[in-house]
C-alpha positions in Angstrom: -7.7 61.4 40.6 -4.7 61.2 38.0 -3.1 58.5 40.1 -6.2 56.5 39.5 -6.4 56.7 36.0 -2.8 55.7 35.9 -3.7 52.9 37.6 -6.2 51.6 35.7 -4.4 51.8 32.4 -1.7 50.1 33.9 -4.4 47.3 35.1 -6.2 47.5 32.0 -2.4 47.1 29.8 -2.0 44.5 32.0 -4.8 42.3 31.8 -4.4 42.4 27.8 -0.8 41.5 28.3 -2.3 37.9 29.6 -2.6 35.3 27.2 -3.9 31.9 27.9 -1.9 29.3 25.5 -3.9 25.5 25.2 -2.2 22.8 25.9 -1.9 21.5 21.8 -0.5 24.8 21.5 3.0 27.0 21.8 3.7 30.8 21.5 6.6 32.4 19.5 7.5 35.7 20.7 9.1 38.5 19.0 10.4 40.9 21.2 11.9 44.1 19.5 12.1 42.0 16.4 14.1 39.6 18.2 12.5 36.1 18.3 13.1 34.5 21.6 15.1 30.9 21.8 12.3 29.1 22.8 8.4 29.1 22.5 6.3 30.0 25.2 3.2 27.7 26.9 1.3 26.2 27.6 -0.7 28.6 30.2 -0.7 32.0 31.8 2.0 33.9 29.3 2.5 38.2 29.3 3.3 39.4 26.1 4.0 43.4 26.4 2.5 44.6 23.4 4.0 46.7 21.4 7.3 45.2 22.9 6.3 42.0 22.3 4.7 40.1 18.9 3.4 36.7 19.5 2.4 34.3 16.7 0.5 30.9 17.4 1.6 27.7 16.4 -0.4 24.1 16.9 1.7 21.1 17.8 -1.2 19.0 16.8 -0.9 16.3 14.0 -1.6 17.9 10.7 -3.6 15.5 7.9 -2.2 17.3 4.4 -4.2 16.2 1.7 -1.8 16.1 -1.8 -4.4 16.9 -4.8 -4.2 14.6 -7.5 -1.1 14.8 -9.7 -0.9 13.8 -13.5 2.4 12.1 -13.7 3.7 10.0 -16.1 5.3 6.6 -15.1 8.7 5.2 -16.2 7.1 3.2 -19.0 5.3 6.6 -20.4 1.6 5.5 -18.7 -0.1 8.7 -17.7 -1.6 8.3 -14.0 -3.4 10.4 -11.8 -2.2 9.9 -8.1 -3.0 11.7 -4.8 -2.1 11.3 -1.4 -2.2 12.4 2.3 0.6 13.4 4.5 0.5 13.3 8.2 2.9 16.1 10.1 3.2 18.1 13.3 5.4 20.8 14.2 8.3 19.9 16.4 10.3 23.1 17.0 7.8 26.3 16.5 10.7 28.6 16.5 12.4 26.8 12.9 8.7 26.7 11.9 8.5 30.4 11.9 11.7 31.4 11.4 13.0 29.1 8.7 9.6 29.8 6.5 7.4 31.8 5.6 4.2 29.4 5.5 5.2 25.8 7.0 1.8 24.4 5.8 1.9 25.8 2.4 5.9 25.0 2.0 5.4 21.1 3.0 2.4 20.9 0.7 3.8 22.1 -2.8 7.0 19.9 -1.0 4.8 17.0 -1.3 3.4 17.3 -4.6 6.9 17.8 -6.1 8.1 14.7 -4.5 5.2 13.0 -5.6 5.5 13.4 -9.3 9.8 12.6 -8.4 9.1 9.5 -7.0 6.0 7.9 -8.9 8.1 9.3 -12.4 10.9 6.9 -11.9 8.0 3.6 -11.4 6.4 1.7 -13.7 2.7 0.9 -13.4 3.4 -2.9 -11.8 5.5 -1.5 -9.6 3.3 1.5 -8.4 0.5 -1.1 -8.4 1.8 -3.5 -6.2 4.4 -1.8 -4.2 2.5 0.5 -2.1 3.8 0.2 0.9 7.5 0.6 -0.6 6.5 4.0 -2.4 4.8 5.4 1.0 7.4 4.4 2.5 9.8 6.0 0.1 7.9 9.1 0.1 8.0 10.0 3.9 11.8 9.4 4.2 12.2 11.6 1.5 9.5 14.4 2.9 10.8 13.7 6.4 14.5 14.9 5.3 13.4 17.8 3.2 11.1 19.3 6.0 13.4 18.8 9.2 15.3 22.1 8.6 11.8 23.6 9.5 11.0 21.9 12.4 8.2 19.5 10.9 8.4 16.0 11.4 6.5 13.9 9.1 5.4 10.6 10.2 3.2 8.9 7.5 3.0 9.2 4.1 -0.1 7.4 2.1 -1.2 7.0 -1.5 -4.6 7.0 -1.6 -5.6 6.3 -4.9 -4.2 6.0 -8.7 -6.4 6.5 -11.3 -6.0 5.0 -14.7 -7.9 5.4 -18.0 -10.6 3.3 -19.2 -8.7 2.0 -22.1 -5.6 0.9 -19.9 -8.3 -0.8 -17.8 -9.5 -3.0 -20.5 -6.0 -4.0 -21.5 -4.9 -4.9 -18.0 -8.2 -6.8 -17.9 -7.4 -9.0 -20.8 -4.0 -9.2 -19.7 -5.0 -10.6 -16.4 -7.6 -12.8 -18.2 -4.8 -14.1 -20.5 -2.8 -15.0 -17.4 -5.1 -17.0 -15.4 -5.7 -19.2 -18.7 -2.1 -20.0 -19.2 -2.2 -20.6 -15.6 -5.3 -23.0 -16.0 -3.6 -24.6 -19.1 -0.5 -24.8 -17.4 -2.0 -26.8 -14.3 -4.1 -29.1 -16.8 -0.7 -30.3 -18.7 0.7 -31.1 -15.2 -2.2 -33.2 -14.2 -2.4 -34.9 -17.7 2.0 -35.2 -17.3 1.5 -36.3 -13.6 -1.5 -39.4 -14.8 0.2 -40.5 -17.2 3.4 -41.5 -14.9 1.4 -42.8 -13.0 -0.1 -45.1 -15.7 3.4 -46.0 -16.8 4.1 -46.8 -13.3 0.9 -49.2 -13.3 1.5 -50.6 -16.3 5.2 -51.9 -15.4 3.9 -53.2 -12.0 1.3 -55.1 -13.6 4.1 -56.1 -16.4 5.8 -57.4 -13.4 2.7 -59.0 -11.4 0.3 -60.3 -14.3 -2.1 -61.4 -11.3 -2.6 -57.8 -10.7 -4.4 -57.3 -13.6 -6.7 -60.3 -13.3 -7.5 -58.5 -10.0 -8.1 -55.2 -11.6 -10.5 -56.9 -14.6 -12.8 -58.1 -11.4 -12.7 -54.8 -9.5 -13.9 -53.1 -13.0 -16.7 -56.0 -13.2 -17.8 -55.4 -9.7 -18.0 -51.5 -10.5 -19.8 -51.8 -13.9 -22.9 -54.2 -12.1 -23.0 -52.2 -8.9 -23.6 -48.7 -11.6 -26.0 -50.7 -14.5 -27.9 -53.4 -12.8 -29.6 -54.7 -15.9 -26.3 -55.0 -17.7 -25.5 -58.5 -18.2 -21.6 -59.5 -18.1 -19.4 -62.7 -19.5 -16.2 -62.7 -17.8 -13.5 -64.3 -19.8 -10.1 -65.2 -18.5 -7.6 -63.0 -20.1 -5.4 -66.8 -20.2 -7.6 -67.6 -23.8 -6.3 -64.7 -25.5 -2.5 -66.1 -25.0 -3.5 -68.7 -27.7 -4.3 -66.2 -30.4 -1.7 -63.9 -29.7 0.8 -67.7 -30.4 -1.2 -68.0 -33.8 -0.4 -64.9 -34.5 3.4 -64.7 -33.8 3.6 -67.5 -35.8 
C-alpha cells in the first residue's frame, strides 16, 4: 500500500513539473539559484520545483506608450510631447538577469531620452523634422537597451502640444508669410510685364508697321465688345505733321 502512495506522489510531482510554454513565449530557469545559459520553450518543459524557479518572458512586440513630457525647447518654448515605443525581448536571459523590471527600465529610459533629445531642438525643427527626431530617438533607445536584451525597433512622436498663445503667434506668422509671398509674386509679374512692354515697344520702334497693325487689332476688339460704339479711325501718319510744328 506504501509503494502506491509513493507512486502517486511521484506521479502527481510529476505532472506539476510539466509546463506547457506558447509559442510567443520562453522560460528562464533558475536552478539552485543558478540561471541556466539559455531559455527554455516553446512546448513540453519539466521544471523540478523547489529545484527549479521558472519566470516567463513574452517575445512578442511590446507598444510602450511614453506619457506626455513638459520639455522646454532650445529657444526656451515650453512643449508637451509624448510618444510610443515599439520593443520585444531578444535574449530573455539579459532581460532577467541584467534588470530588475525590463518594461519599467525602458520606459523611464524613454522618457529621459525624450526630454534629452527634444531639449536640444527648437520648435521649427521639432515641427518639421519628425521623422529625423524618431529616428534619432530609437538609435539612441536602441543602444541604451541592448545590454538587456531588448531591441527597439520604432520610435514615434505622437503628438506636441503648444499653448494657445504660441498658436496665435505662429498663426500670424504664417499669415505674414504667405502675404510677402503674394506680394513677392505680384512684383515679379508687374517686373516680368513690363520687359515685356519694353521689348514691344523697341520692336515696334523698329517695325512702325507693327503698330498700325496693333491700332486695327484694338479697333476690331473694341466693336466686337460695344456694338453701338461708333469709331473714326485716323492714320497715325497725320499726327507726324504736328509733332514737325512742334519741334520747330
Amino acid at each position: 500500500m506504501s509503494g502506491w502512495i509513493i507512486a502517486g506522489l511521484v506521479a502527481v510531482y510529476l505532472f506539476n513539473s510539466v509546463k506547457i510554454v506558447k509559442e510567443y513565449e520562453r522560460v528562464v530557469i533558475f536552478r539552485l539559484g543558478r540561471v541556466l545559459k539559455e531559455a527554455k520553450g516553446p512546448g513540453v518543459i519539466f521544471v523540478f520545483w523547489p529545484i527549479d524557479q521558472a519566470r516567463i518572458i513574452s517575445l512578442r512586440l511590446v507598444a510602450l506608450d511614453v506619457p506626455a513630457q513638459d520639455i522646454i525647447t532650445k529657444d526656451n518654448v515650453s512643449v508637451k510631447v509624448n510618444a510610443v515605443v515599439y520593443f520585444r525581448v531578444m535574449d530573455p536571459v539579459s532581460a532577467i538577469i541584467e534588470v530588475q523590471n525590463f518594461q519599467y527600465a525602458t520606459s523611464q529610459m524613454a522618457q529621459t531620452t525624450l526630454r534629452s533629445v527634444i531639449g536640444e531642438m527648437e520648435l521649427d525643427e521639432l515641427l518639421s523634422q519628425r521623422e529625423m527626431i524618431n529616428d534619432k530617438l530609437q538609435t539612441i533607445l536602441d543602444k541604451q537597451t541592448d545590454p538587456w536584451g531588448i531591441k527597439v525597433s520604432n520610435v514615434e512622436v505622437k503628438d506636441v502640444d503648444i499653448s494657445e498663445n504660441l498658436k496665435r503667434a505662429m498663426a500670424r506668422q504664417a499669415e505674414a508669410e504667405r502675404e510677402r509671398r503674394a506680394k513677392i509674386i505680384a512684383s515679379e509679374g508687374e517686373f516680368q510685364a513690363a520687359a515685356k512692354i519694353c521689348d514691344a515697344a523697341k520692336l515696334m520702334q523698329e517695325y512702325p508697321m507693327a503698330l498700325q497693325l496693333r491700332y486695327l487689332q484694338t479697333l476690331v476688339e473694341i466693336g466686337n465688345t460695344n456694338n453701338t460704339t461708333t469709331l473714326f479711325p485716323i492714320p497715325i501718319d497725320i499726327f507726324d505733321a504736328f509733332k514737325k510744328i512742334a519741334q520747330k
